[in-house]
Residue frames relative to the residue before (quaternion, step in Angstrom):
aa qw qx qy qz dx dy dz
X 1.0000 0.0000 0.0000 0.0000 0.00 0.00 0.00
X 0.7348 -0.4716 0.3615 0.3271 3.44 -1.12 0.68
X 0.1295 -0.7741 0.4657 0.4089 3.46 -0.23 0.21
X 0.5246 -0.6158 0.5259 0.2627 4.08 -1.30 0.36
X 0.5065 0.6314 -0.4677 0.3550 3.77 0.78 -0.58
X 0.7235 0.3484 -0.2826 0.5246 3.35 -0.86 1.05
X 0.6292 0.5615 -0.3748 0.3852 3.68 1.05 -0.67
X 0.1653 -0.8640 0.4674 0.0882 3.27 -1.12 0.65
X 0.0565 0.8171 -0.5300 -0.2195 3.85 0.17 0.38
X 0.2807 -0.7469 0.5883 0.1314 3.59 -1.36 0.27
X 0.1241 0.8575 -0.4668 0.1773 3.79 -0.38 1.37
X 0.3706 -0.6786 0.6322 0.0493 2.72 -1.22 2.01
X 0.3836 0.7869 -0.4812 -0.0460 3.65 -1.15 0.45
X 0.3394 -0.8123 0.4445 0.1655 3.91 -0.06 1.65
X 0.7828 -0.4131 0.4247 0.1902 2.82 -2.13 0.79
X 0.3009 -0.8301 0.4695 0.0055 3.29 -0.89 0.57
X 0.1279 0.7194 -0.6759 -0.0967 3.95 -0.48 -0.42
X 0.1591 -0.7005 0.6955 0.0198 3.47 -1.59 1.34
X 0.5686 0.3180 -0.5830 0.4854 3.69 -1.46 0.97
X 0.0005 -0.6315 0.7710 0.0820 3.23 -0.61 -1.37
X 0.7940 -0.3493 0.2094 0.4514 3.39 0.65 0.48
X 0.8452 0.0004 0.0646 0.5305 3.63 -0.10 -1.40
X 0.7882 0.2734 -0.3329 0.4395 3.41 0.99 0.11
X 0.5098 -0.7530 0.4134 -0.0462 2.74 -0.29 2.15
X 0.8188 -0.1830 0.1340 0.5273 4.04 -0.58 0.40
X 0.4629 0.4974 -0.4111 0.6077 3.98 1.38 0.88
X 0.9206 -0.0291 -0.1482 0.3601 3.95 -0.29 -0.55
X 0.2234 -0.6186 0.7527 0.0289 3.92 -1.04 0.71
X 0.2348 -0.6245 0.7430 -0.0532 2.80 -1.88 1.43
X 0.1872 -0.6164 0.7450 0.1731 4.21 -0.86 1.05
X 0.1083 -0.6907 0.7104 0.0809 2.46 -1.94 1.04
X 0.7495 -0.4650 0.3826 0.2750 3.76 -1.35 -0.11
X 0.6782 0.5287 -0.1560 0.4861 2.85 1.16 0.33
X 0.0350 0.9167 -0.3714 0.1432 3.70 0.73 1.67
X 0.4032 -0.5858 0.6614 0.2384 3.46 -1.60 0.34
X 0.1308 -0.8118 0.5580 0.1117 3.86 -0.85 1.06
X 0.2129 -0.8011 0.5585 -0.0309 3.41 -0.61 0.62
X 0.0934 0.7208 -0.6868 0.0023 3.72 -0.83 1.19
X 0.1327 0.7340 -0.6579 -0.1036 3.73 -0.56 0.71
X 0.2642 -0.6899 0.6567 0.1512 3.56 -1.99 0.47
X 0.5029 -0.6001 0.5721 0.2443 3.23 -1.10 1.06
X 0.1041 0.7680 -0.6309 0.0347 3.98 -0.76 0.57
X 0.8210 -0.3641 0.2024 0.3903 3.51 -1.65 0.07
X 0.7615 -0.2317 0.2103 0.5676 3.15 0.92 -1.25
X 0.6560 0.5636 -0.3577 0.3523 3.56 -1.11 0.52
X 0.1952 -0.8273 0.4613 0.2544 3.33 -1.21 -0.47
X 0.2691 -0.8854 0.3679 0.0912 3.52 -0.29 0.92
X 0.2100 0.8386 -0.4930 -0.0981 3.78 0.06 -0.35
X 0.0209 -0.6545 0.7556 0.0131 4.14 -0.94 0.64
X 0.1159 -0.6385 0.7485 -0.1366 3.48 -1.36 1.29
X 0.1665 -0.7052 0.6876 -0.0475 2.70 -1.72 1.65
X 0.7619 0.4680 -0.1451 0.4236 3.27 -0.87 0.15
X 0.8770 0.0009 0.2743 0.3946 3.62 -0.86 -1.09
X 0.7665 0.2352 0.0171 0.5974 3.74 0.47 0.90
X 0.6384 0.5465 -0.4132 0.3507 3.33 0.92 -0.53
X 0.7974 0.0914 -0.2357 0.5479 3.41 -0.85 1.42
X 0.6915 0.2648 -0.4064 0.5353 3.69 0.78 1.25
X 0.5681 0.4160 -0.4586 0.5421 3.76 0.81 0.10
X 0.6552 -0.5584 0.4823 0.1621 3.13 -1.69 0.10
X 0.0391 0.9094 -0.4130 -0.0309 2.97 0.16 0.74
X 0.5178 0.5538 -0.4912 0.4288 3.44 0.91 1.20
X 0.6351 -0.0712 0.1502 0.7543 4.56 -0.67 -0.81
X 0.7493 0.3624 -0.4980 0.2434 3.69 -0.54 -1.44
X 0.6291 0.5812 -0.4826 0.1828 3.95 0.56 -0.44
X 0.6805 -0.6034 0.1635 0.3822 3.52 -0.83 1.15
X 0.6009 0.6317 -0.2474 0.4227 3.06 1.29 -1.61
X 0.4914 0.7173 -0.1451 0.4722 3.64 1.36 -1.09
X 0.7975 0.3886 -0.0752 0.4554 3.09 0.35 -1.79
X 0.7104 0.4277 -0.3392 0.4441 3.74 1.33 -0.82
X 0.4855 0.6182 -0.4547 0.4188 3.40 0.96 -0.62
X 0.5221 0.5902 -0.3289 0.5204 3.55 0.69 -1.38
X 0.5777 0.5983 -0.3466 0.4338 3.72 0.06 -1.25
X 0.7833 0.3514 -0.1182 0.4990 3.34 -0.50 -1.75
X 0.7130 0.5007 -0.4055 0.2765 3.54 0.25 -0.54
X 0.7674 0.4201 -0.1041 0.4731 3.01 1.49 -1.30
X 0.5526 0.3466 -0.5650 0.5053 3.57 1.12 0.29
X 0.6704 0.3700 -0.4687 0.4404 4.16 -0.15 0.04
X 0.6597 -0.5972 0.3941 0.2299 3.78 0.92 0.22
X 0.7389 0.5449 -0.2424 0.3136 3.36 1.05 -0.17
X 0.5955 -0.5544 0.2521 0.5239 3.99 -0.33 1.17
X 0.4119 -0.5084 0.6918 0.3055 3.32 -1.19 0.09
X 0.1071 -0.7704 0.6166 0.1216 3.66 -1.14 0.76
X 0.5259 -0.6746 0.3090 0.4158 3.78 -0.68 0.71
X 0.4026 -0.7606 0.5049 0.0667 3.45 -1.13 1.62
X 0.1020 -0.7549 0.6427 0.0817 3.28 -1.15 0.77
X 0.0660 -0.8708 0.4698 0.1289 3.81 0.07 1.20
X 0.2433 -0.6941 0.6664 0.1226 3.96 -0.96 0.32
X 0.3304 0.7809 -0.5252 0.0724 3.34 0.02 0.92
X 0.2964 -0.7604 0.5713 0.0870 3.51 -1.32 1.52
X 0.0729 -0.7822 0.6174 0.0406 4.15 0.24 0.96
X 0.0390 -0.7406 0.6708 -0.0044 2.87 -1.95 0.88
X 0.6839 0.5256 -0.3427 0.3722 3.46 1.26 -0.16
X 0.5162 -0.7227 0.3189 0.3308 3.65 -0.18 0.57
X 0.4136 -0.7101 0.5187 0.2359 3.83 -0.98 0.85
X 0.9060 0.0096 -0.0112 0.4229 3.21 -1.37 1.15
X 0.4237 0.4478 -0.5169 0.5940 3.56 1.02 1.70
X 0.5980 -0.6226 0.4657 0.1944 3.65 0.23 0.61
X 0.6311 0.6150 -0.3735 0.2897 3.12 0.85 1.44
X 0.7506 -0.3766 0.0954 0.5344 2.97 2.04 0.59
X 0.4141 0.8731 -0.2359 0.1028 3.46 1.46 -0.96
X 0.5746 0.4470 -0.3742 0.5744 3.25 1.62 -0.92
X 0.7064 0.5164 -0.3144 0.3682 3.62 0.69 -1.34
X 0.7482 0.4276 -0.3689 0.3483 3.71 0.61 0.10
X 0.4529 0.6898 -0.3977 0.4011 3.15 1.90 -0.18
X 0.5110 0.7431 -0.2929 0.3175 3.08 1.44 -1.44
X 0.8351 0.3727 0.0006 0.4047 2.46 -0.12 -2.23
X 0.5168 0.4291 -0.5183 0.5293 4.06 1.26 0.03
X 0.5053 0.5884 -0.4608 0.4314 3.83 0.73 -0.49
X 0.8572 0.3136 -0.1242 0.3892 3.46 -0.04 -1.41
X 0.5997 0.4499 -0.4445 0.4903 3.53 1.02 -0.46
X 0.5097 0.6173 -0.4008 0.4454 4.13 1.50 -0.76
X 0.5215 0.7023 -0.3437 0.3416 3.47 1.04 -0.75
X 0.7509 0.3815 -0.0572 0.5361 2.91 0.59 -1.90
X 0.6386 0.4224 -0.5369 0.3542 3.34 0.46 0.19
X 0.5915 0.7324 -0.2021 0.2699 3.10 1.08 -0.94
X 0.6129 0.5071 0.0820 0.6003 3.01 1.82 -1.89
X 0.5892 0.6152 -0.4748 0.2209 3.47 1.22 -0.04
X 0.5706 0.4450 -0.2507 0.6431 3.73 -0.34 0.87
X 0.7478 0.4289 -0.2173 0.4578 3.20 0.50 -0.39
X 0.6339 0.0408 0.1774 0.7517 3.67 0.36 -1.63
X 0.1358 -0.5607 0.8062 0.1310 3.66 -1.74 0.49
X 0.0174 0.6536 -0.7564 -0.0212 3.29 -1.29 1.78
X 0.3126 -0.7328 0.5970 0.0946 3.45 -1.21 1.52
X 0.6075 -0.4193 0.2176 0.6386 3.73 -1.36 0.56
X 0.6263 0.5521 -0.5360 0.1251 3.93 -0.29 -1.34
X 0.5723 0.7330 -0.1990 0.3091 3.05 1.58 -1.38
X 0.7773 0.3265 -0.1629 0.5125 2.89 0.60 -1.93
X 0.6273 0.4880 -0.4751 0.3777 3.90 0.87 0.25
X 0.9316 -0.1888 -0.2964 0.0930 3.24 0.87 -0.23
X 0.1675 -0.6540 0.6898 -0.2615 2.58 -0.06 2.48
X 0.5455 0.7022 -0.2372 0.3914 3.43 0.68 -0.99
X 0.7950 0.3771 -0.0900 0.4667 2.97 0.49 -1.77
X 0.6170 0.5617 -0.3715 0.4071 3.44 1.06 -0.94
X 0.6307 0.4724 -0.3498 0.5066 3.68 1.00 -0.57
X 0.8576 0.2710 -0.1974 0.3901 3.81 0.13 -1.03
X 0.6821 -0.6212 0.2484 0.2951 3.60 1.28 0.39
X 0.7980 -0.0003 0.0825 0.5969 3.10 1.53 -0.95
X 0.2475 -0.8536 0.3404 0.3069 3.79 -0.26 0.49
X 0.3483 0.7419 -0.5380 0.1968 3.80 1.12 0.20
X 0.7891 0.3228 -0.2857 0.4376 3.59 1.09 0.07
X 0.5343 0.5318 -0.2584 0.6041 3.38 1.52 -0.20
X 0.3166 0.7568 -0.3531 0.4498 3.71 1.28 0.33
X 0.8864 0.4038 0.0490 0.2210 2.48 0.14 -1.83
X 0.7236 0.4239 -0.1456 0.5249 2.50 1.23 -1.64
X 0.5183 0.4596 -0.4200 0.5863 3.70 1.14 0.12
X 0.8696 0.1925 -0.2776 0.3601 3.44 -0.40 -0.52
X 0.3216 -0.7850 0.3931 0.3547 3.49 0.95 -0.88
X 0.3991 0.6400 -0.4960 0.4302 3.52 -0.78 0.55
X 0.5779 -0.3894 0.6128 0.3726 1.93 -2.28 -1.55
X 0.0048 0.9194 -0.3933 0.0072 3.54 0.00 0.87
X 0.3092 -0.6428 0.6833 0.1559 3.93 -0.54 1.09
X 0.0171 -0.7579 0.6498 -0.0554 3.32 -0.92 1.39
X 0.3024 -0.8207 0.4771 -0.0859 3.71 -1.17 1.30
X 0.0582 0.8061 -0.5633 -0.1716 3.72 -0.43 -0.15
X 0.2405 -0.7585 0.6055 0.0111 4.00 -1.08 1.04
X 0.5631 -0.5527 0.5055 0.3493 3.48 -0.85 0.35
X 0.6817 0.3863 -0.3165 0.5346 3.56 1.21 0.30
X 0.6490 -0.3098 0.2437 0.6507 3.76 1.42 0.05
X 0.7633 -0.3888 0.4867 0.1712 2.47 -2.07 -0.05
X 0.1916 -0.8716 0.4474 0.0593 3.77 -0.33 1.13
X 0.0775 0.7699 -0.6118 -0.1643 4.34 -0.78 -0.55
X 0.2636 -0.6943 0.6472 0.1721 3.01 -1.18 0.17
X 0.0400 0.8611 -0.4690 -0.1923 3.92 -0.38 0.03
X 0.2645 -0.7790 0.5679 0.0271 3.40 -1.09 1.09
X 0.3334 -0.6998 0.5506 0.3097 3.56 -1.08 0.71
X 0.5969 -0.6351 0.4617 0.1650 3.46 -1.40 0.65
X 0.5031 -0.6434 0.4409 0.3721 3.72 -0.44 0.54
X 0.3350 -0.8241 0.3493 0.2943 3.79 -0.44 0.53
X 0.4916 0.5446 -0.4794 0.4817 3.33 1.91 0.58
X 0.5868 0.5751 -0.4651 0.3295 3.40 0.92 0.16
X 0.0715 -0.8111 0.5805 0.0010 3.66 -0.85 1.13
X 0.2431 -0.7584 0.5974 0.0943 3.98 -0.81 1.17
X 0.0547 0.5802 -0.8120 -0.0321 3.34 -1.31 1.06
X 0.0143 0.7096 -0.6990 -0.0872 2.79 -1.62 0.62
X 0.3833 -0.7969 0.4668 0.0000 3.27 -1.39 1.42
X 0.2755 -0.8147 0.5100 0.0169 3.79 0.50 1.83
X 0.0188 -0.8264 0.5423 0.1501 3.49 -0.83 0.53
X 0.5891 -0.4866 0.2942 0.5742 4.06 -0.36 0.50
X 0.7164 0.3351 -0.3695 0.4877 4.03 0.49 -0.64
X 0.4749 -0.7872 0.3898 0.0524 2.43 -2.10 1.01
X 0.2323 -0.8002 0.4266 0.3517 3.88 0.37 -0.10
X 0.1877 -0.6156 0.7033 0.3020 3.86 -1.24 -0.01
X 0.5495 -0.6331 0.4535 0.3028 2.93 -1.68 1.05
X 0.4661 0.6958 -0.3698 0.4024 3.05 1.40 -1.46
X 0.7774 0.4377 -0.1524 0.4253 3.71 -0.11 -1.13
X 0.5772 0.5675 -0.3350 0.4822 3.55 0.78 -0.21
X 0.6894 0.4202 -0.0824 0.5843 3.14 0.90 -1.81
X 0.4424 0.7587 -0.3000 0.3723 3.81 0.68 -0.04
X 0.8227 0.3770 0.0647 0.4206 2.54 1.46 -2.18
X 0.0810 0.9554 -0.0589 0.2778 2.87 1.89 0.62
X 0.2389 0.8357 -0.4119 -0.2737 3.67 0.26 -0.62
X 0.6726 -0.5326 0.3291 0.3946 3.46 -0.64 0.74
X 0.8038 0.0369 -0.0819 0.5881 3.84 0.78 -0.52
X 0.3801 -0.7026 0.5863 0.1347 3.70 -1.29 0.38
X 0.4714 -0.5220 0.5916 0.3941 3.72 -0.77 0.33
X 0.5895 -0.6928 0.3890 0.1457 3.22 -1.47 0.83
X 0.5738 0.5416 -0.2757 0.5491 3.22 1.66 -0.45
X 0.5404 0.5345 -0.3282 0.5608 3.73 1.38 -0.27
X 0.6773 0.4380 -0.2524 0.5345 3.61 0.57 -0.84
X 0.5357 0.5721 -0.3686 0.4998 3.79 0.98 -0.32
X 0.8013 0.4624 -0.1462 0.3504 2.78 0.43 -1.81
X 0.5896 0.5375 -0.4216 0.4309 3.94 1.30 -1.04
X 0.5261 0.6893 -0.2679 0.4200 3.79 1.40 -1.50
X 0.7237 0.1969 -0.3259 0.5756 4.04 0.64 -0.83
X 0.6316 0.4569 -0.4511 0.4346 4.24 0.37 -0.09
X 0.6886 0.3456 -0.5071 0.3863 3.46 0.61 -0.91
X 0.4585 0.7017 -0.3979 0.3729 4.10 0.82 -0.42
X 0.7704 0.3826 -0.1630 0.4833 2.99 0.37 -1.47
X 0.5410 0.5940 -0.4190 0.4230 3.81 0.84 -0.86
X 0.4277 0.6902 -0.3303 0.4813 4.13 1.07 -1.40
X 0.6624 0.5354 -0.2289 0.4714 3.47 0.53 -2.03
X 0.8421 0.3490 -0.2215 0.3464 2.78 -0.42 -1.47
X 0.5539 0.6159 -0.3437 0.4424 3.80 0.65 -1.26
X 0.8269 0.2687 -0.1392 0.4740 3.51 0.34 -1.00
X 0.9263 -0.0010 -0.0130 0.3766 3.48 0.41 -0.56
X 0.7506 0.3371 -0.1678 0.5429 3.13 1.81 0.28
X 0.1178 -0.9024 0.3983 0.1148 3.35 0.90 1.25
X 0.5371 0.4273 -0.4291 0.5871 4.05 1.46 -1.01
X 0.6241 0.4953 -0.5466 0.2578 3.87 -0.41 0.47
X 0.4982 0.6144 -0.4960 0.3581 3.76 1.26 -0.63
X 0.6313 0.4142 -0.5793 0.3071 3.79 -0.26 -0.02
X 0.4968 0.6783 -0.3360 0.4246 3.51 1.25 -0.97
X 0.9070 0.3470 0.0746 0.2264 2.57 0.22 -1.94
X 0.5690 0.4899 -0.2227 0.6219 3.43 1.92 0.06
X 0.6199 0.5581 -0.4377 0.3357 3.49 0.88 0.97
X 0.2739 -0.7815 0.5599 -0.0267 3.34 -0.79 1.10
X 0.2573 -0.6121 0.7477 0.0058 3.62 -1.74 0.97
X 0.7125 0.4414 -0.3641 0.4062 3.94 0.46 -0.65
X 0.8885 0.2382 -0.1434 0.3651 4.07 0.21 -0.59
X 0.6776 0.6470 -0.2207 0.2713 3.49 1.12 -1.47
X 0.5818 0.6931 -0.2380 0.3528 3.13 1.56 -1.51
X 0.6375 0.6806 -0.1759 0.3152 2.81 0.89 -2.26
X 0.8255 0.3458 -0.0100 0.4460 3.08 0.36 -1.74
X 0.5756 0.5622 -0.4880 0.3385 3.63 0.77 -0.02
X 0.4799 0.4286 -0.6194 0.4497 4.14 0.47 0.74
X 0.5045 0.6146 -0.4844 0.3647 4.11 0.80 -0.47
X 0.7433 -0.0433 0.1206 0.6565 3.39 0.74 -1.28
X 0.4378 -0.7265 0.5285 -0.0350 3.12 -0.40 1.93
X 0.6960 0.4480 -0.2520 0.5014 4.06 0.55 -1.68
X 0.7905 0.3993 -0.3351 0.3217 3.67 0.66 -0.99
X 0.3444 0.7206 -0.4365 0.4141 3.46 1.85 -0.46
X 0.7806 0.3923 -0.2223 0.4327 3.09 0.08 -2.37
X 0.6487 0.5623 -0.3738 0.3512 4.47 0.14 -0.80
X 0.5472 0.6201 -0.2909 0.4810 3.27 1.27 -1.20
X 0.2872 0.9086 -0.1198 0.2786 3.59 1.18 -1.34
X 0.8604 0.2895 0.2707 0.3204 1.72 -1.03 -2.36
X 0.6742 0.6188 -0.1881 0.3567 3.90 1.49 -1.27
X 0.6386 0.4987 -0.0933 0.5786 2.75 1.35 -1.97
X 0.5849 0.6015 -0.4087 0.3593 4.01 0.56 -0.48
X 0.6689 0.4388 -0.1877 0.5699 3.16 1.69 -1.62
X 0.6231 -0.5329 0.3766 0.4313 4.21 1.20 0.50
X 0.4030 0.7904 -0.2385 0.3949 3.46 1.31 0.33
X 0.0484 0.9338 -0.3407 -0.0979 3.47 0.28 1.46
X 0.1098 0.8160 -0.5658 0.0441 3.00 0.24 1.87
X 0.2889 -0.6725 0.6812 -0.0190 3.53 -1.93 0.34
X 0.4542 -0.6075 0.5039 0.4132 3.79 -0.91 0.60
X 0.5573 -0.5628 0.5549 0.2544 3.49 -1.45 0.68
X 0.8669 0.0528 0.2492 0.4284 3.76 -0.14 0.30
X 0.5879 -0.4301 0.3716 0.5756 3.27 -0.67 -0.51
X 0.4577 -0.6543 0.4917 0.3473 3.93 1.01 0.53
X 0.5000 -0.0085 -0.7214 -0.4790 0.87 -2.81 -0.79
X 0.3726 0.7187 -0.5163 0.2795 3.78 1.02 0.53
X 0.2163 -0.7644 0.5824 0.1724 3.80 -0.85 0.79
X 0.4481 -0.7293 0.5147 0.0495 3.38 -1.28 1.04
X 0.2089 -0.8433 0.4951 -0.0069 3.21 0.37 0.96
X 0.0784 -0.7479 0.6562 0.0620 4.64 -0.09 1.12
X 0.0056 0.7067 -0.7063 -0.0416 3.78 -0.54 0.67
X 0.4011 -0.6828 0.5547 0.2554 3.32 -1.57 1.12
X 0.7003 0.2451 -0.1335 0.6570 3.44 1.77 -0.82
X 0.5464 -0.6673 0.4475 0.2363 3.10 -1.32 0.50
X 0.4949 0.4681 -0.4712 0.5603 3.67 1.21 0.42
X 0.5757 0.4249 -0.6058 0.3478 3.94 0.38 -0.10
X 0.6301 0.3883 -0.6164 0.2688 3.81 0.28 -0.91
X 0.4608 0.6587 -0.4654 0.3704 4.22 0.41 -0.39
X 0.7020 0.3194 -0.2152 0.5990 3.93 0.60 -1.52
X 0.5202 0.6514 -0.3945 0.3865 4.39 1.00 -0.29
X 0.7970 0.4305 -0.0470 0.4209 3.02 1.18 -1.67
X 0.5463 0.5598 -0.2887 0.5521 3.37 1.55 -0.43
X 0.4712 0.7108 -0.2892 0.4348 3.33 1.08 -1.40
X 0.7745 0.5459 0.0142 0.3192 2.96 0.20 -1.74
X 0.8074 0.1193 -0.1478 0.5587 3.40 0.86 -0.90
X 0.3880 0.5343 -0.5618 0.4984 3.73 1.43 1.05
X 0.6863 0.5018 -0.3372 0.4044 3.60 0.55 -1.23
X 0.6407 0.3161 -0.2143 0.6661 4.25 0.71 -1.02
X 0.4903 -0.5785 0.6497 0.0535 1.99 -2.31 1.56
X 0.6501 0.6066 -0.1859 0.4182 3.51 1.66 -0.62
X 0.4908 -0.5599 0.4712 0.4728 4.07 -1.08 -0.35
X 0.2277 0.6954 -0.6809 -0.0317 3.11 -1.46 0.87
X 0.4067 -0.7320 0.5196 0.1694 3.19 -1.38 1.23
X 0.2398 -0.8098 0.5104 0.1620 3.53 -1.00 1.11
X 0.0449 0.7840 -0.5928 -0.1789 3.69 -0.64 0.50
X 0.4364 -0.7185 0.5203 0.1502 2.73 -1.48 0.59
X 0.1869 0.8775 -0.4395 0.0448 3.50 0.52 0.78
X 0.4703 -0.5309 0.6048 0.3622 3.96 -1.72 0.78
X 0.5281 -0.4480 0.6534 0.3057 3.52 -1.75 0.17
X 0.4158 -0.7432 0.5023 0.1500 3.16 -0.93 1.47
X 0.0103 0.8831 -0.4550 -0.1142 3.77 -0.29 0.42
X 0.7534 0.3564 -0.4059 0.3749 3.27 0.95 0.65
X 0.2881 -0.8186 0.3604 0.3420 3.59 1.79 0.51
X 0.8224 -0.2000 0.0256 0.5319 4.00 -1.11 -0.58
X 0.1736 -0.7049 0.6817 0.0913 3.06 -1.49 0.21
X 0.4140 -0.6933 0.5827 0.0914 3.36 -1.38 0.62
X 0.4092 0.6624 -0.6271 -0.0201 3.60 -1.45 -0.21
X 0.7030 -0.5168 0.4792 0.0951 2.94 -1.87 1.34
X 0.1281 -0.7689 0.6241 0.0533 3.50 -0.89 0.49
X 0.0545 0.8142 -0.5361 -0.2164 4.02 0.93 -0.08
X 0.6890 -0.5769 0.3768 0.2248 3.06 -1.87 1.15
X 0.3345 -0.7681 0.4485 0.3113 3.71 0.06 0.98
X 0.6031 0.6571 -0.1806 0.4146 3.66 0.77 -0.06
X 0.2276 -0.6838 0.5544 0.4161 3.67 0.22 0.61
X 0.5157 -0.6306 0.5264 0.2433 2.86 -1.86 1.28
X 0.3187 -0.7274 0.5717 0.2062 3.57 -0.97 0.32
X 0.3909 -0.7495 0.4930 0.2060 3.43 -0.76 1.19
């Protein structure tokens, strides 16, 4: 086989938020806002240099995730793992409910395929679920592969998405606070079954939410309420409960980010995320940081570096 040393892949891959309110572990919104990733195949070892986000608290040896997925992809198509040298520049925040494990992932696996190109061909189904096999579920690994808006599924043959384009009156702030949330713990708080009139009720919002997202932006207050996750979980993170509140009172379709404690902030116009963010830092006694972010629409991306070196068979 060809050897890979010297190859380089280069990977763009943005931040996400999954629910959106009533659709619970089924839809993910990309956002504008990405983690870049150059890794090089080398002789032997592993290397990792972090910018940005994480630097000096991830791992930077095998155990790091990004690390660990590459590893992944290599070893379901059978092929050696060659020693990696990663360059990673982060921007999306850890443990605020905005996707962070899922983009490591997916910068792992989409690094794969760059790596492997010529070699193995990994197509989207693939690269979802490889993905998916690592983070458990794909309502955030969706996205951030495909971009959009994405209706994520799972089949006794894998894991499935569908991707939709976003209305362009639709505008996302999201509002990051300094604390952090475990997903684990969120999902914890859970209850094993829902009242049936709640399960009805998530079934006519998550519909209508579809609507709105795509072609009806004045429907997201309507259409971003939920009975199955928000409720549960709002003693975990108590400030993002009460802001949420405080948003939606002011016609404001906000929703926890994820498994939070970041709040997600649908604007039909792009002056609410401005009256969101003010909102926001009148109501808290605490920092929170507002971005203003577009809906990503073209989710990871890949490029090839070819070994400058004739390859040696």
């Amino acid at each position: 086989m060809t050897s890979l040393v010297g190859r380089t892949a280069s990977v763009k891959v943005p931040a996400t938020s999954a629910n959106l309110g009533p659709g619970f572990d089924t839809l993910g919104l990309s956002l504008a806002l990405y983690d870049e990733l150059e890794v090089t195949a080398t002789e032997s070892g592993v290397r990792v240099d972090i910018d940005g986000v994480g630097a000096g608290e991830v791992p930077t040896d095998e155990s790091n995730l990004v690390v660990r997925s590459i590893a992944h992809a290599f070893a379901h198509y059978g092929v050696p793992l060659p020693g990696l040298h990663l360059k990673a520049k982060n921007s999306i925040p850890h443990g605020r409910g905005l996707g962070s494990s899922a983009a490591a992932i997916v910068s792992g696996i989409m690094a794969a395929k760059g790596l492997l190109e010529g070699v193995v061909d990994i197509d989207s189904d693939a690269l979802l679920t490889l993905a998916t096999e690592l983070e458990g579920h794909p309502d955030n690994v969706a996205p951030a592969i495909f971009g959009g808006l994405t209706i994520a599924w799972t089949t006794p043959e894998g894991p499935r998405a569908k991707k939709l384009i976003v209305h362009r009156g639709v505008s996302p702030v999201v509002c990051v606070p300094a604390a952090t949330m475990s997903t684990a713990l969120a999902r914890s708080l859970q209850p094993e079954s829902v009242p049936h009139a709640d399960a009805v009720f998530n079934v006519s919002r998550s519909a209508l939410l579809i609507a709105a997202l795509l072609q009806s932006p004045e429907l997201l207050l309507e259409a971003t309420e939920d009975k199955l996750h928000q409720d549960y979980r709002a003693s975990a993170m108590p400030e993002t409960y009460e802001l949420i509140q405080v948003l939606r009172r002011h016609g404001l379709a906000a929703v926890v980010s994820g498994a939070g404690p970041s709040i997600l902030v649908l604007a039909s116009d792009p002056s609410q995320r401005l009256v969101a963010a003010e909102l926001v830092a009148e109501a808290s006694a605490n920092p929170w940081e507002a971005l203003l972010l577009a809906v990503d629409f073209k989710g990871a991306t890949v490029m090839t570096h070819e070994v400058e070196a004739a390859a040696q068979p």
